[in-house]
PDB file of N, CA, C, O and CB in Angstrom:
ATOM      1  N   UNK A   1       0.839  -1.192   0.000  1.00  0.00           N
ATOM      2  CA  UNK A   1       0.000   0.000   0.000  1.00  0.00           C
ATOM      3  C   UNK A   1       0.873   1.240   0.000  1.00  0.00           C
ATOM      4  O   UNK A   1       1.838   1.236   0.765  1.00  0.00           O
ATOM      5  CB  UNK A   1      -0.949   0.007   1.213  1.00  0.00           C
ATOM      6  N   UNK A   2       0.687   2.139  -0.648  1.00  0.00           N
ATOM      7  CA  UNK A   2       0.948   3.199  -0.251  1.00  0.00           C
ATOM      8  C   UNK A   2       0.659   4.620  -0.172  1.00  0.00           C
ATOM      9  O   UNK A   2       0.088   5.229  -1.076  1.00  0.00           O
ATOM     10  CB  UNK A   2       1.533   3.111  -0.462  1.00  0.00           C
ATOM     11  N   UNK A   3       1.025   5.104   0.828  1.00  0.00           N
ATOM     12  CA  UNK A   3       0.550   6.320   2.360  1.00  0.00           C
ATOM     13  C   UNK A   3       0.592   7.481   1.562  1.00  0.00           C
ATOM     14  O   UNK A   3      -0.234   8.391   1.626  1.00  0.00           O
ATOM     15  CB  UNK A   3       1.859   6.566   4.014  1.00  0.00           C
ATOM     16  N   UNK A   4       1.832   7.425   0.604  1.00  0.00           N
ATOM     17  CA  UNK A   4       2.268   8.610   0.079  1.00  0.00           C
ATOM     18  C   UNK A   4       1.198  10.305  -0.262  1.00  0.00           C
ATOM     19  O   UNK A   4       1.333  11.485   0.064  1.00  0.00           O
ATOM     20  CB  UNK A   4       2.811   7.953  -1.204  1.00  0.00           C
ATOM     21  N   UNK A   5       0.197   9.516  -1.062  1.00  0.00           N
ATOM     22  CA  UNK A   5      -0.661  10.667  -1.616  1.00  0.00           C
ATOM     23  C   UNK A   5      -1.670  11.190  -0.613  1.00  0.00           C
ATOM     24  O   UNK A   5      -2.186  12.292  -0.799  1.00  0.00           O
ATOM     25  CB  UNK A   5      -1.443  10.211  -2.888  1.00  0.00           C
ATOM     26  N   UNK A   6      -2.054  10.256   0.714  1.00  0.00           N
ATOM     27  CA  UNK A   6      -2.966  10.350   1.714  1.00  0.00           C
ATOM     28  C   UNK A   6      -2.218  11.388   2.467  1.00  0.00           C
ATOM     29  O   UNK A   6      -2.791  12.393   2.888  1.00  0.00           O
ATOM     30  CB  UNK A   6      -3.325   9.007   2.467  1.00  0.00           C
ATOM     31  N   UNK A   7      -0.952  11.171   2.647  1.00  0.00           N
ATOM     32  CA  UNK A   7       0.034  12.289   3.637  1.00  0.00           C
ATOM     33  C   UNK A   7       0.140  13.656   2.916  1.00  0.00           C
ATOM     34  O   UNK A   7       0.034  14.706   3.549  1.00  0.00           O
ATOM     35  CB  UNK A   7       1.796  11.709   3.872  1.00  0.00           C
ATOM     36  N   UNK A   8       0.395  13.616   1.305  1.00  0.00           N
ATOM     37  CA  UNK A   8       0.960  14.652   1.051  1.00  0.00           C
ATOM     38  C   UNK A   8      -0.501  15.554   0.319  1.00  0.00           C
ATOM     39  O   UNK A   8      -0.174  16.482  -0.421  1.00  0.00           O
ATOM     40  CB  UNK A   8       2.379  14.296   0.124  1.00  0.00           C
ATOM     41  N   UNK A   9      -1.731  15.366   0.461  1.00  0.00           N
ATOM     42  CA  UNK A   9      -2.535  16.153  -0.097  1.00  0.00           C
ATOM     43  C   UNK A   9      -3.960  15.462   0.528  1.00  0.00           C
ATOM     44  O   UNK A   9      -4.312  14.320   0.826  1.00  0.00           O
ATOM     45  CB  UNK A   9      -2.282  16.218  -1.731  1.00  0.00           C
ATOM     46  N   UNK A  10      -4.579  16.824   0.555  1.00  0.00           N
ATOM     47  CA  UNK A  10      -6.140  16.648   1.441  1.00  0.00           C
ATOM     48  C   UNK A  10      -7.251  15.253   0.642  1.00  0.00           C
ATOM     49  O   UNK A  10      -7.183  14.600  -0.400  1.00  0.00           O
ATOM     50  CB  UNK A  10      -7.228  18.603   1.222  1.00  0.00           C
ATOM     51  N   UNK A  11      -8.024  15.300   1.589  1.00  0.00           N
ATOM     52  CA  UNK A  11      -8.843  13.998   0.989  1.00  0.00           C
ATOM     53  C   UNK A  11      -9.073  14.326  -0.573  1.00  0.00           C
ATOM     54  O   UNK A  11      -8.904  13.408  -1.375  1.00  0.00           O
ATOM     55  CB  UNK A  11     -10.483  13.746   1.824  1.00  0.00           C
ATOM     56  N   UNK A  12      -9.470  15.661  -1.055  1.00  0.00           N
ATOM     57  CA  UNK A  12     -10.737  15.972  -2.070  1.00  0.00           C
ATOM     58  C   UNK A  12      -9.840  15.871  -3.154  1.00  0.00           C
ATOM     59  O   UNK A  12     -10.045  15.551  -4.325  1.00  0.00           O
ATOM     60  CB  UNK A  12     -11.686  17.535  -1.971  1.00  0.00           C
ATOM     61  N   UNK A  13      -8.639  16.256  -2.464  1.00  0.00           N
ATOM     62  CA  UNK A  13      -7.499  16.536  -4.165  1.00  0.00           C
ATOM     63  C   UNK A  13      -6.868  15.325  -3.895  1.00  0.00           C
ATOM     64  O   UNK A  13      -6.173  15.179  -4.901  1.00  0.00           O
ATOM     65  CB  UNK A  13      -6.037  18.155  -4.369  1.00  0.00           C
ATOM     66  N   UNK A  14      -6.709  14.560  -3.324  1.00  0.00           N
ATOM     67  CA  UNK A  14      -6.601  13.035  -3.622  1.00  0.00           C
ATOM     68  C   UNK A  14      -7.575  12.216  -4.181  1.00  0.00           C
ATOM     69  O   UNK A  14      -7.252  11.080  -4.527  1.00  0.00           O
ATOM     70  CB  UNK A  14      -6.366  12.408  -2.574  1.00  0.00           C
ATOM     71  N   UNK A  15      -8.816  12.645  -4.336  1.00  0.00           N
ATOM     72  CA  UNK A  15      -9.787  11.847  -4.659  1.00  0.00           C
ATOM     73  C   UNK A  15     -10.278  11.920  -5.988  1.00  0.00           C
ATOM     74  O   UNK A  15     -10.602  11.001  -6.740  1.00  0.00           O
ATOM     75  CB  UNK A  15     -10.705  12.014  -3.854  1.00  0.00           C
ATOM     76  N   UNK A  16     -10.292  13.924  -6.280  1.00  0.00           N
ATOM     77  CA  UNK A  16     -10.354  13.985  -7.282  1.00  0.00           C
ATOM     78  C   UNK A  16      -8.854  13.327  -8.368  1.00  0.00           C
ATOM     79  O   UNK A  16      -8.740  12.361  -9.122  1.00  0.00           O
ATOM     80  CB  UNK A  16     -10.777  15.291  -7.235  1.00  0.00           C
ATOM     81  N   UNK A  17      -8.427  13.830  -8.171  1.00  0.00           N
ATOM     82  CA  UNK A  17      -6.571  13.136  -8.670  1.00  0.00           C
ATOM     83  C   UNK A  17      -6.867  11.936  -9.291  1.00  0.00           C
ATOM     84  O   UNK A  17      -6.913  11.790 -10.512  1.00  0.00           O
ATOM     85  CB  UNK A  17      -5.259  12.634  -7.200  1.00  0.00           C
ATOM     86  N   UNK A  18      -7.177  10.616  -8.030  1.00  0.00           N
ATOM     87  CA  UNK A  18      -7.921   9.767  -8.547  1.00  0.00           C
ATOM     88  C   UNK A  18      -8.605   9.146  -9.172  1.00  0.00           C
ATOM     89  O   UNK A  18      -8.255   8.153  -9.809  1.00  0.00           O
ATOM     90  CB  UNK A  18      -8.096   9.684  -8.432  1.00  0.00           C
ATOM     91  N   UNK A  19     -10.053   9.740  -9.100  1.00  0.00           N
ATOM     92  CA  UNK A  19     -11.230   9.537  -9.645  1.00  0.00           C
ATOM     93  C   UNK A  19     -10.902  10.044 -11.129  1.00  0.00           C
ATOM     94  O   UNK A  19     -11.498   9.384 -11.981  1.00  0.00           O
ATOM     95  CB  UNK A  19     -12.413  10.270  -8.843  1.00  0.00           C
ATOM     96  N   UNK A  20      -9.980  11.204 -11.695  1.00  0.00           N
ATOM     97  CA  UNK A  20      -9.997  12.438 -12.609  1.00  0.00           C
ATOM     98  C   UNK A  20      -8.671  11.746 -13.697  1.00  0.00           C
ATOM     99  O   UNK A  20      -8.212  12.234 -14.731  1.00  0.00           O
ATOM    100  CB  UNK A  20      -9.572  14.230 -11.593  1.00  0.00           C
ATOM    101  N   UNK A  21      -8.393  10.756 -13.161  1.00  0.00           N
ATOM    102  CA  UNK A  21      -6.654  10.201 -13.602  1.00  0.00           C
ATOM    103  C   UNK A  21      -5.839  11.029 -13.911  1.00  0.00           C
ATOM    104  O   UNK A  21      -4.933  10.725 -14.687  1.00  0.00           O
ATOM    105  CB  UNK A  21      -6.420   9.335 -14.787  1.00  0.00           C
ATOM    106  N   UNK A  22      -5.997  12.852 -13.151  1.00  0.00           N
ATOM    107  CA  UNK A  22      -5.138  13.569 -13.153  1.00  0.00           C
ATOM    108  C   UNK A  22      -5.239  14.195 -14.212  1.00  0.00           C
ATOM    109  O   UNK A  22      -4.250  14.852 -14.538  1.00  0.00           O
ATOM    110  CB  UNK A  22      -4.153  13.107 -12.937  1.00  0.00           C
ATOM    111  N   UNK A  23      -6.434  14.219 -15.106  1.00  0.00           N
ATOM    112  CA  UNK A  23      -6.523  15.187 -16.103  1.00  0.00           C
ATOM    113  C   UNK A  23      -6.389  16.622 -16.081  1.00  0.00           C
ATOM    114  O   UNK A  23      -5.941  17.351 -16.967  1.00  0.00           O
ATOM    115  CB  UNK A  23      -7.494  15.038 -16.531  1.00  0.00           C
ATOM    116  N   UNK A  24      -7.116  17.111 -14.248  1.00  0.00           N
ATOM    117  CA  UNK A  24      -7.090  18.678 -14.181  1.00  0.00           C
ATOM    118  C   UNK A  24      -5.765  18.807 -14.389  1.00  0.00           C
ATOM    119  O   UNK A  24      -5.238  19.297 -15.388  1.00  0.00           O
ATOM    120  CB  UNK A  24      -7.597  19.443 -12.823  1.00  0.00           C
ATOM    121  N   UNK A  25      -5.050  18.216 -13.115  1.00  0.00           N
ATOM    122  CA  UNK A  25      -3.313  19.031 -13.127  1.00  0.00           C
ATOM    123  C   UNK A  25      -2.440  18.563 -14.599  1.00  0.00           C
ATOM    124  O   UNK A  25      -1.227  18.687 -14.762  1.00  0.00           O
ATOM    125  CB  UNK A  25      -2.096  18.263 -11.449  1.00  0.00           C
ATOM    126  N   UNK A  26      -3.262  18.094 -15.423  1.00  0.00           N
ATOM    127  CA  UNK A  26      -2.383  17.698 -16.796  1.00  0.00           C
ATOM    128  C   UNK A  26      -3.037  19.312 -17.363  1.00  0.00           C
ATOM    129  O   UNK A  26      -2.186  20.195 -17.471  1.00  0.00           O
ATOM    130  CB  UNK A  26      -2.952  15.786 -17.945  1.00  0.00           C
ATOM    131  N   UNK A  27      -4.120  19.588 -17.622  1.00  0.00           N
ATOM    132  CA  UNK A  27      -4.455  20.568 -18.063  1.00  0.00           C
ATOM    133  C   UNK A  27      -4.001  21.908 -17.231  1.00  0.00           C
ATOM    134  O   UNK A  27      -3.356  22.853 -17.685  1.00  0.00           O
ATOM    135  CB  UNK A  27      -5.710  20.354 -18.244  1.00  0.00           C
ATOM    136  N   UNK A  28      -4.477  21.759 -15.970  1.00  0.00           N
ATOM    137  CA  UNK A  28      -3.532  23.132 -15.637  1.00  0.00           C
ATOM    138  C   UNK A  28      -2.330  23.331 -15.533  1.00  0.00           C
ATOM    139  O   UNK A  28      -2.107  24.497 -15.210  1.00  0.00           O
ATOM    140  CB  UNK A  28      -3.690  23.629 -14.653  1.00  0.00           C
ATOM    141  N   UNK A  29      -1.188  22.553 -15.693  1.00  0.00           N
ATOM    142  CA  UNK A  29       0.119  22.800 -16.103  1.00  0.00           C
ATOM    143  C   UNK A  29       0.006  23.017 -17.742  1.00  0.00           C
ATOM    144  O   UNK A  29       0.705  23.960 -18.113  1.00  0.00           O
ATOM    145  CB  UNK A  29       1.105  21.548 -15.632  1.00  0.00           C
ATOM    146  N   UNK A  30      -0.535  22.521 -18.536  1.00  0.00           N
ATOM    147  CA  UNK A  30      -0.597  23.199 -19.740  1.00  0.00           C
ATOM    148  C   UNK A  30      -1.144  24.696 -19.675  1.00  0.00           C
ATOM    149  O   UNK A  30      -0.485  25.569 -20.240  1.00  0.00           O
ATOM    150  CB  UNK A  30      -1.414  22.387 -20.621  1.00  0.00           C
ATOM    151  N   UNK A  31      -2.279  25.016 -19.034  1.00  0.00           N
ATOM    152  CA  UNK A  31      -2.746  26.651 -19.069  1.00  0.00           C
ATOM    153  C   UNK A  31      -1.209  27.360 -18.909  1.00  0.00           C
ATOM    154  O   UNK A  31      -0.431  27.900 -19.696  1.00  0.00           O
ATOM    155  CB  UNK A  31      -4.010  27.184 -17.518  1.00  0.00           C
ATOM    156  N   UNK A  32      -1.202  27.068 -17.496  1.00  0.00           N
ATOM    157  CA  UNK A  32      -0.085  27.514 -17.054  1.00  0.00           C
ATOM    158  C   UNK A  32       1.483  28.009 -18.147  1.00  0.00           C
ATOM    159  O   UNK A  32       2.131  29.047 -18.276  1.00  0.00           O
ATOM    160  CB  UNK A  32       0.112  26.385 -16.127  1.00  0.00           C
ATOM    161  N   UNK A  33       1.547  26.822 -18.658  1.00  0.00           N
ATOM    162  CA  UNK A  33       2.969  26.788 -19.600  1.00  0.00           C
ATOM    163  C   UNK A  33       2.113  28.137 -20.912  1.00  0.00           C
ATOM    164  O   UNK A  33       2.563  29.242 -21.215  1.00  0.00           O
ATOM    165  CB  UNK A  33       3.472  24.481 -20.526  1.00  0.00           C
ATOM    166  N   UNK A  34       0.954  27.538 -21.361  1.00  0.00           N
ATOM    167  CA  UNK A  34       0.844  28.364 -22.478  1.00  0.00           C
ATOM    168  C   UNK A  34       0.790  30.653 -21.950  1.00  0.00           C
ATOM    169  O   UNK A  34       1.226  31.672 -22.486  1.00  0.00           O
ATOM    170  CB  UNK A  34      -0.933  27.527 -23.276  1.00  0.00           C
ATOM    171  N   UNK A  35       0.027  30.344 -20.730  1.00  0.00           N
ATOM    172  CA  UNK A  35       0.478  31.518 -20.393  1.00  0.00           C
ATOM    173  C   UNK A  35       1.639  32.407 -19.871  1.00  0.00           C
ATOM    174  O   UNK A  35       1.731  33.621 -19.690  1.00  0.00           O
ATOM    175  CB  UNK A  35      -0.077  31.613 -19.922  1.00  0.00           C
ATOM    176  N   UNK A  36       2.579  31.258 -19.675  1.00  0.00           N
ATOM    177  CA  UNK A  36       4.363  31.906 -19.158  1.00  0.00           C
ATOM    178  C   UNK A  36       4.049  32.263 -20.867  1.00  0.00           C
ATOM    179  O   UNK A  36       3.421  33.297 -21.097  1.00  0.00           O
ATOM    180  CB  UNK A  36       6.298  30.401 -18.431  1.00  0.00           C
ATOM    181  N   UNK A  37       4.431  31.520 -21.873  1.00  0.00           N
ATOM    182  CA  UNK A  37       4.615  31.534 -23.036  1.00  0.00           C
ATOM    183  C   UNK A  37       4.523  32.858 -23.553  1.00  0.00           C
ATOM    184  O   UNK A  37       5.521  33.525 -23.822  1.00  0.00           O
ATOM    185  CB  UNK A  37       3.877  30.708 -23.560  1.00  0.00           C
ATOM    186  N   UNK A  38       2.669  33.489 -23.784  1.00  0.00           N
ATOM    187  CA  UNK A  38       2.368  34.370 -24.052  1.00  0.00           C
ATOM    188  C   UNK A  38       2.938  35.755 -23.502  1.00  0.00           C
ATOM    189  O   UNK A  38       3.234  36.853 -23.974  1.00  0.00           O
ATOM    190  CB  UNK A  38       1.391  34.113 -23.965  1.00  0.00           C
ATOM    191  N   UNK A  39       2.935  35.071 -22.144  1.00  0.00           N
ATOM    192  CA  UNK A  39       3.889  36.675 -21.391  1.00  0.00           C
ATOM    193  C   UNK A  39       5.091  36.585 -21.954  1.00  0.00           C
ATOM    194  O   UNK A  39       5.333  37.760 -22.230  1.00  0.00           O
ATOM    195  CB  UNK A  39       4.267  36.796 -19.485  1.00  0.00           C
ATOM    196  N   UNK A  40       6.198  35.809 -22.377  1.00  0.00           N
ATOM    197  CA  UNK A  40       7.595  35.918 -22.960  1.00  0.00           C
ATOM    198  C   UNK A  40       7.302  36.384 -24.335  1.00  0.00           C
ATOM    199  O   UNK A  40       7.968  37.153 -25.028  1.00  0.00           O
ATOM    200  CB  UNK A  40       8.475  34.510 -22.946  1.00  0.00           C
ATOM    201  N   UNK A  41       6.376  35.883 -24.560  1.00  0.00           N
ATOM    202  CA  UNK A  41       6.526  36.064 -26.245  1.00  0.00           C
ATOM    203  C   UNK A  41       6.150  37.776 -26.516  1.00  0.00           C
ATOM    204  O   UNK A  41       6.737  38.535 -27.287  1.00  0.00           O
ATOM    205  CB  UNK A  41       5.161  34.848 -27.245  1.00  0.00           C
ATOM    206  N   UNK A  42       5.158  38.040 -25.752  1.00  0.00           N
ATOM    207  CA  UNK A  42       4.823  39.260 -25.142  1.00  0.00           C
ATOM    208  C   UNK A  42       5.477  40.274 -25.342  1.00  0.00           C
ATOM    209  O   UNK A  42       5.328  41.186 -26.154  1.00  0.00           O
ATOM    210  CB  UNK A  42       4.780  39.212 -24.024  1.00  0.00           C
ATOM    211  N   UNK A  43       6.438  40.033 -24.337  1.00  0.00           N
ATOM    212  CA  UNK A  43       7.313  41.336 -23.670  1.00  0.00           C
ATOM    213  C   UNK A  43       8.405  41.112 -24.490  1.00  0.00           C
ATOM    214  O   UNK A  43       9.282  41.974 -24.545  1.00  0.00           O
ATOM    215  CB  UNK A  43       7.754  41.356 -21.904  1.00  0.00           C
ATOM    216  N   UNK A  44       8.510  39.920 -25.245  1.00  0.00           N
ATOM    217  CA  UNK A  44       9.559  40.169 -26.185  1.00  0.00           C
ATOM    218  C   UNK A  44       9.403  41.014 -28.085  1.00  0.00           C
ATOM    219  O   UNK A  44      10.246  41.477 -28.853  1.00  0.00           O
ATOM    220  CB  UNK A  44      10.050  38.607 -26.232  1.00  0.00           C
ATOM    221  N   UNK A  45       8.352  40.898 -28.138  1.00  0.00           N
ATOM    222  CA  UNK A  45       7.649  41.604 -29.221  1.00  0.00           C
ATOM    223  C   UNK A  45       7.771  42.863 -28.959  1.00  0.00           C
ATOM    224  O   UNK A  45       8.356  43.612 -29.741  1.00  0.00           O
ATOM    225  CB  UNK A  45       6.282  41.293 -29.412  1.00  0.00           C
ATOM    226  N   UNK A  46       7.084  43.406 -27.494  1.00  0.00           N
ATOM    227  CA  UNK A  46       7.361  44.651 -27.630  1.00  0.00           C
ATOM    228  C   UNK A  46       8.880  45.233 -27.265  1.00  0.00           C
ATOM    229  O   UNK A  46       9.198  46.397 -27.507  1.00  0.00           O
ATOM    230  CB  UNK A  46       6.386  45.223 -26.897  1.00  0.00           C
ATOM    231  N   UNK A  47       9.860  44.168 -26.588  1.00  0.00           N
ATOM    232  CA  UNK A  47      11.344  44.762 -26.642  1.00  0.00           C
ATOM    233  C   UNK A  47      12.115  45.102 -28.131  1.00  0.00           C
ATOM    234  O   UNK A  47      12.975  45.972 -28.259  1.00  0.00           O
ATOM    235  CB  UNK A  47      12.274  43.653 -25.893  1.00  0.00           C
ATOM    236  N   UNK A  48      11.680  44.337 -29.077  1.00  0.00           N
ATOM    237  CA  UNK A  48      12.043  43.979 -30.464  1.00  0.00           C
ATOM    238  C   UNK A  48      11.298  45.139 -30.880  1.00  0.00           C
ATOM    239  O   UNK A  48      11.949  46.172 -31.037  1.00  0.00           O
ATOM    240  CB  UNK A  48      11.626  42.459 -31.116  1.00  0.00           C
ATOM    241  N   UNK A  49       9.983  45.168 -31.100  1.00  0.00           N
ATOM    242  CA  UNK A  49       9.341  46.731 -31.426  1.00  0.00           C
ATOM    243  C   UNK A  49      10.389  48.235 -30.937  1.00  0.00           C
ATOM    244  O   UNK A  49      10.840  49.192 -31.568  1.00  0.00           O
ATOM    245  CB  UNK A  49       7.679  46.821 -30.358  1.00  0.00           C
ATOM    246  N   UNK A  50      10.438  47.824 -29.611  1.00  0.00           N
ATOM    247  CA  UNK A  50      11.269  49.430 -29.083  1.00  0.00           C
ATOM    248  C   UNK A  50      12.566  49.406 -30.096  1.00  0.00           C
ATOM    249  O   UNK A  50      12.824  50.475 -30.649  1.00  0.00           O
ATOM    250  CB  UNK A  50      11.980  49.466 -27.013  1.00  0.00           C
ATOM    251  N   UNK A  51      13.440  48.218 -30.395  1.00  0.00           N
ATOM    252  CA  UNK A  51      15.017  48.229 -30.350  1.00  0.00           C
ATOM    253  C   UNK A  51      14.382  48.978 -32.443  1.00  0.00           C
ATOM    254  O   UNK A  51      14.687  50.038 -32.990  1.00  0.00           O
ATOM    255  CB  UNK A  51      16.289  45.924 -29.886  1.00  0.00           C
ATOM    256  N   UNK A  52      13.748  48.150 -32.811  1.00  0.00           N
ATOM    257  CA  UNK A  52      13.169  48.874 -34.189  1.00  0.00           C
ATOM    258  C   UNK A  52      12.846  50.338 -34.842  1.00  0.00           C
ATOM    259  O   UNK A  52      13.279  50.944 -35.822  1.00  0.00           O
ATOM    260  CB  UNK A  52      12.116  48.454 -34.261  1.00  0.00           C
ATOM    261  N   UNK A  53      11.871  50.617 -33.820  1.00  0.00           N
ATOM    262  CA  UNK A  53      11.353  52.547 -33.848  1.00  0.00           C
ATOM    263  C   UNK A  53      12.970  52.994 -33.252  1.00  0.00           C
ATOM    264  O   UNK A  53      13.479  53.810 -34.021  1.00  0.00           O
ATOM    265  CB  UNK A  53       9.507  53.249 -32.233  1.00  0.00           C
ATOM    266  N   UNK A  54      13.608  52.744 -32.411  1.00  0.00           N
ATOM    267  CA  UNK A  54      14.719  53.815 -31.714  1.00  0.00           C
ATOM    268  C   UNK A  54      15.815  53.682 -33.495  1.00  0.00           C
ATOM    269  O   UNK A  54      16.548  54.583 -33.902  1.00  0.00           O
ATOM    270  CB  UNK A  54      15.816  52.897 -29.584  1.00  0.00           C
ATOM    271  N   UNK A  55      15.605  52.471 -34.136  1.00  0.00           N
ATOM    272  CA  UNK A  55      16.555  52.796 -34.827  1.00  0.00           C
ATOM    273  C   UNK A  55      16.200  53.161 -36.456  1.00  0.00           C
ATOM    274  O   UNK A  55      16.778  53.188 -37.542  1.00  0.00           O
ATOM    275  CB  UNK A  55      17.447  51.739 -34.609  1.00  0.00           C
ATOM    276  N   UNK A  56      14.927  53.408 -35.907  1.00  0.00           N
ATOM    277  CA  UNK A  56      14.196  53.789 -37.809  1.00  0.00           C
ATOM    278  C   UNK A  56      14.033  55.209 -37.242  1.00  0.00           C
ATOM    279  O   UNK A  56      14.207  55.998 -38.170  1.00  0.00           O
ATOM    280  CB  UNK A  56      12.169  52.815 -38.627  1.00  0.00           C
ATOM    281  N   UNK A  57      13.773  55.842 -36.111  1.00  0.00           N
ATOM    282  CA  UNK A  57      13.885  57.411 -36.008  1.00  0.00           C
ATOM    283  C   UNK A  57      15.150  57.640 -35.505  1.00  0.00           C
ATOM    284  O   UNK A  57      15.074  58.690 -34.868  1.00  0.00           O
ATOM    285  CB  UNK A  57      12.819  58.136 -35.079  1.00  0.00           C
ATOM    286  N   UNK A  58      16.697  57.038 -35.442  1.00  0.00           N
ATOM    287  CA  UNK A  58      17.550  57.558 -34.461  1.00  0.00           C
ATOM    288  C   UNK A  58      18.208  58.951 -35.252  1.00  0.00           C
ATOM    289  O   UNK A  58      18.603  58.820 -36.410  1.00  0.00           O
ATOM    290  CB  UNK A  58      18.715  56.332 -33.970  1.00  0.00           C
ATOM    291  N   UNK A  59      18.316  60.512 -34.444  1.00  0.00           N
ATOM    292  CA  UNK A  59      18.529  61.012 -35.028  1.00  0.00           C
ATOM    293  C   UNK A  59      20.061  61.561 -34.633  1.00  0.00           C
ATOM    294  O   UNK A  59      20.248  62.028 -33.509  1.00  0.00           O
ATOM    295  CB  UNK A  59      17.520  61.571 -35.195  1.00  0.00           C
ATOM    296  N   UNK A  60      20.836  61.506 -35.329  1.00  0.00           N
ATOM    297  CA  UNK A  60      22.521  61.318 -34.263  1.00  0.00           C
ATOM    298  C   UNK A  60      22.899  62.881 -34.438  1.00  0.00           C
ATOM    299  O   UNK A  60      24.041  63.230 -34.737  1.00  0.00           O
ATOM    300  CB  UNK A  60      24.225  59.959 -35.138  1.00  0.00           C
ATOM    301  N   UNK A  61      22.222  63.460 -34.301  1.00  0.00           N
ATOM    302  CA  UNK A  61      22.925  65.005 -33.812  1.00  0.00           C
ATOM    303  C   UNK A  61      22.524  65.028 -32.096  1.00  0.00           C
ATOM    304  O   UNK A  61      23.163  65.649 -31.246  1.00  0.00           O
ATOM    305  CB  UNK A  61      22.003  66.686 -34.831  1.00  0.00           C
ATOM    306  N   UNK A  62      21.427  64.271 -31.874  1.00  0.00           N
ATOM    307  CA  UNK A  62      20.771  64.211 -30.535  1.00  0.00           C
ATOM    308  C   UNK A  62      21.940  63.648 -29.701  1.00  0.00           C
ATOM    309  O   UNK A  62      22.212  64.247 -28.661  1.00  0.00           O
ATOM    310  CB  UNK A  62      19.355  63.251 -30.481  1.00  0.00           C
ATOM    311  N   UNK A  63      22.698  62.507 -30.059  1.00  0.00           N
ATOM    312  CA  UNK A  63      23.382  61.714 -29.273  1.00  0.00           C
ATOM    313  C   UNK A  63      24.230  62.539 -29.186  1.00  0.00           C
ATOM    314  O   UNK A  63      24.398  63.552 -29.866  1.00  0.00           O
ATOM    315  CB  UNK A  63      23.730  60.463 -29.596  1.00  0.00           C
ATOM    316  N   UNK A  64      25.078  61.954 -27.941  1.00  0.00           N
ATOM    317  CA  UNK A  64      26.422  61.898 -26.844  1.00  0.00           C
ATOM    318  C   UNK A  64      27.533  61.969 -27.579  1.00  0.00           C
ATOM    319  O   UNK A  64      27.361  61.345 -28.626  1.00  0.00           O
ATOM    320  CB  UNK A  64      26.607  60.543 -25.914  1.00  0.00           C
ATOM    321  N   UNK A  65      28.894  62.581 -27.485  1.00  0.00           N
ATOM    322  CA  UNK A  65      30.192  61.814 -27.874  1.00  0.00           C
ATOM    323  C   UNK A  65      30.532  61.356 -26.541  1.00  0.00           C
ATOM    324  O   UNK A  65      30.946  62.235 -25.786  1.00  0.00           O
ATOM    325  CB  UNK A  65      31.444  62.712 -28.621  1.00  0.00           C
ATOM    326  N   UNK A  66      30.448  60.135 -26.064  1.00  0.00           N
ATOM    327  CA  UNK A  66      30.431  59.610 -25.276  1.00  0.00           C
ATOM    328  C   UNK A  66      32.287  59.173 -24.593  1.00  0.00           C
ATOM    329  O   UNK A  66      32.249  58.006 -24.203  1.00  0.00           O
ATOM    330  CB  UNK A  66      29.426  58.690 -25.768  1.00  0.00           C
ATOM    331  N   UNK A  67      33.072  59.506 -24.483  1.00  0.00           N
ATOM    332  CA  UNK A  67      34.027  59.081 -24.112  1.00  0.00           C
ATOM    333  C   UNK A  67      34.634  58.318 -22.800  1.00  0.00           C
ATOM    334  O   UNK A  67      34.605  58.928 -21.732  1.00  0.00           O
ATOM    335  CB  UNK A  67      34.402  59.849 -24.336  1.00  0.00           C
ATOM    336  N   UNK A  68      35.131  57.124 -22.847  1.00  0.00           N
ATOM    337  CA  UNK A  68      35.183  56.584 -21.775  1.00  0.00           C
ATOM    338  C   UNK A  68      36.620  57.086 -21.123  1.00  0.00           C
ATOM    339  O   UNK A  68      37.728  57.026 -21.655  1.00  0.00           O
ATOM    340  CB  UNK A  68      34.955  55.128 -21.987  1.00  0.00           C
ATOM    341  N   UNK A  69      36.284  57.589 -19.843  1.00  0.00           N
ATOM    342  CA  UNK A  69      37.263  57.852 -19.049  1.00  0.00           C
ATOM    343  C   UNK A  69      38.582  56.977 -19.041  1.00  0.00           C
ATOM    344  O   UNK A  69      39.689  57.488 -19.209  1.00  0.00           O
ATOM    345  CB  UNK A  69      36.700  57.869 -17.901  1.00  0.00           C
ATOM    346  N   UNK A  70      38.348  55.346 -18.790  1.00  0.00           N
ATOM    347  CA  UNK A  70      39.303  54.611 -18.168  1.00  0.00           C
ATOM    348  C   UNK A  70      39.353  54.078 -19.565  1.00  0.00           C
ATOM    349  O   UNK A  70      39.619  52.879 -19.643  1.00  0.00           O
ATOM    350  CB  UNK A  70      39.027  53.688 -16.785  1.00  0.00           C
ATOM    351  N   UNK A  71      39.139  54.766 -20.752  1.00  0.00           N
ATOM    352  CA  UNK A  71      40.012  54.472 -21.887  1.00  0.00           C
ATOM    353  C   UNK A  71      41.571  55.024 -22.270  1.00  0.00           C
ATOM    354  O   UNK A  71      41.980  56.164 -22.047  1.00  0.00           O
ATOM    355  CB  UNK A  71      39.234  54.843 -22.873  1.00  0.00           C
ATOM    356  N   UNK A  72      42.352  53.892 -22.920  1.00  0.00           N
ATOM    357  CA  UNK A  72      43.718  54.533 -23.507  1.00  0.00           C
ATOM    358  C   UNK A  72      43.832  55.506 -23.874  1.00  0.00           C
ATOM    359  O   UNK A  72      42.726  55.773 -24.345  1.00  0.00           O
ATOM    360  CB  UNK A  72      44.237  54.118 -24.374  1.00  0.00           C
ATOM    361  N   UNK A  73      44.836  56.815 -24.091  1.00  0.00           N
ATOM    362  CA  UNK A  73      44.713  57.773 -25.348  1.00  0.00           C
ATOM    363  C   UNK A  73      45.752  57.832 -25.815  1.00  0.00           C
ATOM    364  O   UNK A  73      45.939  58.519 -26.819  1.00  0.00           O
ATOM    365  CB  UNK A  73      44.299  59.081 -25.225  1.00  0.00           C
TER     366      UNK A  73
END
C-alpha cells in the first residue's frame, strides 16, 4: 500500500486526482505553460518593437560623444 498521496494532499485533491486520472493538473500545467509563453513572447515583441522605432527614427545630432574615461589615449 501506499501512504504517500494520503500524507501529502487533502482527501478531495486526492480523490479527485484519482477519480480524474489527473486530467485537471495535466491541463492546468498546460494553461499555465501556455500563459508563461504568451507573457515571454509578449514582452519580447514589444522589446524587439522598441530596439526597431529607436533605430528607424535615431537622429545622431541628438546623441552623446560619449568618451570613456578609463580608456587609452
Amino acid at each position: 500500500m501506499n501512504f504517500t498521496p494520503a500524507i501529502l494532499s487533502c482527501s478531495t485533491c486526492r480523490v479527485t486526482m484519482i477519480d480524474g486520472g489527473g486530467d485537471a493538473a495535466g491541463w492546468s500545467i498546460f494553461f499555465l505553460l501556455i500563459v508563461i509563453l504568451a507573457m515571454i513572447g509578449g514582452i519580447s515583441f514589444f522589446m524587439i518593437r522598441l530596439v526597431r522605432r529607436e533605430k528607424a527614427h535615431f537622429d545622431p545630432t541628438l546623441s552623446d560623444d560619449y568618451v570613456n574615461p578609463n580608456a587609452s589615449r
